[in-house]
MDAnalysis code that builds the backbone (N, CA, C; Angstrom):
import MDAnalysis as mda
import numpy as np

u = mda.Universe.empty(204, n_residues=68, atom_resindex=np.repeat(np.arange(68), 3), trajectory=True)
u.add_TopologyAttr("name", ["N", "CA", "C"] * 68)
u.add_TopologyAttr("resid", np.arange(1, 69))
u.add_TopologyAttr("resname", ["UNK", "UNK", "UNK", "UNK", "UNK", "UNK", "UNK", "UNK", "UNK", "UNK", "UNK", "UNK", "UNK", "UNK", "UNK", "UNK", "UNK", "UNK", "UNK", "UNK", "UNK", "UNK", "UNK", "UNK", "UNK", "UNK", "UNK", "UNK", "UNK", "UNK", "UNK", "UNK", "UNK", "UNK", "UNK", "UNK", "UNK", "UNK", "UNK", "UNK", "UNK", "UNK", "UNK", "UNK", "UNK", "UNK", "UNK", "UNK", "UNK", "UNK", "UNK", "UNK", "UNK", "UNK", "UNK", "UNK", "UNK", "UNK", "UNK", "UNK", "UNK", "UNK", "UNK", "UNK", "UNK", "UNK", "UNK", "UNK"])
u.atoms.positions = np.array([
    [48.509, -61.548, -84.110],
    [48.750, -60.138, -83.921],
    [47.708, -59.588, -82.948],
    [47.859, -59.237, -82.236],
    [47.521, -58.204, -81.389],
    [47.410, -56.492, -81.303],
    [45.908, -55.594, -81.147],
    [45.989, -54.671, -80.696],
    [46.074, -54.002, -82.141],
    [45.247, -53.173, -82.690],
    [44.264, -52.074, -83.920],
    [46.033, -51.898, -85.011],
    [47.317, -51.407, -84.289],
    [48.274, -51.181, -85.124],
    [48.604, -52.212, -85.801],
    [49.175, -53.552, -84.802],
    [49.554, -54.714, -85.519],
    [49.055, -55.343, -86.688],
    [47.703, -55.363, -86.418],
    [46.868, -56.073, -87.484],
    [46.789, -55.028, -88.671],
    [46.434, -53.473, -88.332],
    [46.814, -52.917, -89.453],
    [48.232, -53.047, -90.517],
    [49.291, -53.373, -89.724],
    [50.521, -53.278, -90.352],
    [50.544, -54.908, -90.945],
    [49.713, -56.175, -90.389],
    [49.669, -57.207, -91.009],
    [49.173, -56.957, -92.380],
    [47.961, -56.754, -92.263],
    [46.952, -56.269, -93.546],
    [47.466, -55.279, -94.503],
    [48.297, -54.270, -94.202],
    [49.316, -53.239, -95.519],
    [50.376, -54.512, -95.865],
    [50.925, -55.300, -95.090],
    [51.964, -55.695, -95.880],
    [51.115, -57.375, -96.532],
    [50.407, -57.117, -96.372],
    [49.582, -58.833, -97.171],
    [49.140, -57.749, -98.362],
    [48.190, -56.451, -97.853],
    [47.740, -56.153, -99.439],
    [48.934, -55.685, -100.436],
    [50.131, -55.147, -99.887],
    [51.211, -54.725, -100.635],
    [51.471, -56.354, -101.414],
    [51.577, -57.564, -100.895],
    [52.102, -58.753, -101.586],
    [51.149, -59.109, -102.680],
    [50.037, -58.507, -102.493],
    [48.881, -59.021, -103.606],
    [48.845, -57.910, -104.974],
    [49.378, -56.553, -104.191],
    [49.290, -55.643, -105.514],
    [50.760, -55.812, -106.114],
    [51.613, -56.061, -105.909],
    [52.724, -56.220, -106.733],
    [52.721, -57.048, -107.402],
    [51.737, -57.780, -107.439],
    [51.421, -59.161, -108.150],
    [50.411, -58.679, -109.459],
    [49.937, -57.044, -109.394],
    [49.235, -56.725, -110.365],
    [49.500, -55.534, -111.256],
    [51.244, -55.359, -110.686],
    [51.498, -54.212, -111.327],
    [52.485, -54.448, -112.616],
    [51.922, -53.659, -113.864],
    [52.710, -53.980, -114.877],
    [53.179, -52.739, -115.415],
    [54.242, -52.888, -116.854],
    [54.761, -51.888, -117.519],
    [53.892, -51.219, -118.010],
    [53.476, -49.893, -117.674],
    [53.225, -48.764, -118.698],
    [51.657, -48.417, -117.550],
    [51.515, -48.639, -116.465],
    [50.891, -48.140, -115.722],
    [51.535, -46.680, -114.956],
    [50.610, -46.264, -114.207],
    [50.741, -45.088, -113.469],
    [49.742, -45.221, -111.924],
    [50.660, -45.244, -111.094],
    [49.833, -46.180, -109.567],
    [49.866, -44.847, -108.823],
    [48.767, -44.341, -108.251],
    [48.681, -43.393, -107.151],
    [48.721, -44.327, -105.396],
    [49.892, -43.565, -104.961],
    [50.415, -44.362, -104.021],
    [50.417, -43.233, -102.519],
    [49.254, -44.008, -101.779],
    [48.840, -42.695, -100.160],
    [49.967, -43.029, -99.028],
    [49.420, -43.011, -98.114],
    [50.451, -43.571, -96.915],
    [50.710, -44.919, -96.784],
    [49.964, -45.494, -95.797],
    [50.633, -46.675, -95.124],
    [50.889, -47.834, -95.900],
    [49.757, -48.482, -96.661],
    [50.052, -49.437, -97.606],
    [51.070, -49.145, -98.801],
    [51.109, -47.872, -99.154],
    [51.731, -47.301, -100.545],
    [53.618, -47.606, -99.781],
    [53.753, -47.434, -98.725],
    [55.202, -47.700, -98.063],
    [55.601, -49.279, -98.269],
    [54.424, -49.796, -98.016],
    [55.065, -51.088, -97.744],
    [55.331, -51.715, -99.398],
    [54.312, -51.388, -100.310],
    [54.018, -51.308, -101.808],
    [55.271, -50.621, -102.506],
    [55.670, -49.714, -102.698],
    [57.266, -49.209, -102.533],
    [58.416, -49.767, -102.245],
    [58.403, -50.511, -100.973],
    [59.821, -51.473, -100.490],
    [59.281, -52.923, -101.472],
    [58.337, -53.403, -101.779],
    [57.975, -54.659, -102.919],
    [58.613, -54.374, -104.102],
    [58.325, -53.275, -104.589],
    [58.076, -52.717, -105.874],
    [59.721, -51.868, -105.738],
    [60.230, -51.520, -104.955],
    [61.298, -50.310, -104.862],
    [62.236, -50.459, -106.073],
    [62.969, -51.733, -106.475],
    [64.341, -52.365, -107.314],
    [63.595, -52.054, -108.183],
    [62.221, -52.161, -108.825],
    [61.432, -51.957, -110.552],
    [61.267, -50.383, -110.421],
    [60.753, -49.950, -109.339],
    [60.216, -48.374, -109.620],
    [61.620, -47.543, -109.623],
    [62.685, -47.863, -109.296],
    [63.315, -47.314, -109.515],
    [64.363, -47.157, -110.929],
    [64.486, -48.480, -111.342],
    [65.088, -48.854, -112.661],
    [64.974, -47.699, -113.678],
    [65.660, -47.382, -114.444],
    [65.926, -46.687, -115.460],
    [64.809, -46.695, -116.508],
    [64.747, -48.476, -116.831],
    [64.250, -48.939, -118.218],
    [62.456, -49.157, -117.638],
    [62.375, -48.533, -116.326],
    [60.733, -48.563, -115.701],
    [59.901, -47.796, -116.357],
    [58.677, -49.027, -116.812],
    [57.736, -47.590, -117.729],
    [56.633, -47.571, -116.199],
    [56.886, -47.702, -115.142],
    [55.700, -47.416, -114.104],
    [56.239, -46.105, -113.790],
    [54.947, -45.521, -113.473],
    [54.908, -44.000, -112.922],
    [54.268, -44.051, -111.821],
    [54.606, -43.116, -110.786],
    [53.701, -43.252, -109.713],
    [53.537, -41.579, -109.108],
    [52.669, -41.247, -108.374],
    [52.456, -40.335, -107.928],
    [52.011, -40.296, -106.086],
    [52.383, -39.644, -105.325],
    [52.358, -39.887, -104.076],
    [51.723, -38.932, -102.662],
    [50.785, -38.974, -102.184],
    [50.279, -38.528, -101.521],
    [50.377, -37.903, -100.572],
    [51.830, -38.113, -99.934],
    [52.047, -37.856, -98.795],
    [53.705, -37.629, -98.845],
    [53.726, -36.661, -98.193],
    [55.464, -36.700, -97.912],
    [56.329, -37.938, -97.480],
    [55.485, -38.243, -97.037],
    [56.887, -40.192, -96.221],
    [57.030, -40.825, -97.521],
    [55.466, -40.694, -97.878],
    [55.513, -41.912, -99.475],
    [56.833, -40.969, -100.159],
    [56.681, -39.898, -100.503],
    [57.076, -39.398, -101.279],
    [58.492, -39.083, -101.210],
    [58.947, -39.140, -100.285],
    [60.645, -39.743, -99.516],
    [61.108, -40.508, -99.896],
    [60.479, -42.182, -100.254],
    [60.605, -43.016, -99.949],
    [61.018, -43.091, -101.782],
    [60.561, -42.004, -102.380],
    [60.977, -42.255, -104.053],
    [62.406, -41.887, -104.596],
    [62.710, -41.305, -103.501],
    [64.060, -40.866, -103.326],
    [65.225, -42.061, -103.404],
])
């Protein structure tokens, strides 16, 4: 990767693969911009489920779109 964006967008979607790996039932995840997007599309099919005891709260309007 090449150039300050790329590598940023490498690094949100590697740390998004490592935190979905630590998220369980009956938490509550505060979720900001850039990583919290990519963390969202991992997580999207559970956070959205009915029978989901995760809660989340969101920082930013895009995140907060994206719960939609």
């Amino acid at each position: 990767m090449t150039g300050g964006g790329g590598m940023l967008t490498y690094l949100s979607v590697l740390l998004a693969d490592k935190v979905v790996d630590y998220v369980k039932s009956d938490m509550v995840l505060g979720l900001g911009r850039r990583p919290a997007g990519f963390i969202i599309d991992k997580l999207g099919p559970l956070l959205k489920s009915a029978n989901s005891r995760i809660s989340w709260a969101s920082t930013s309007k895009r995140t907060q779109n994206k719960r939609a």
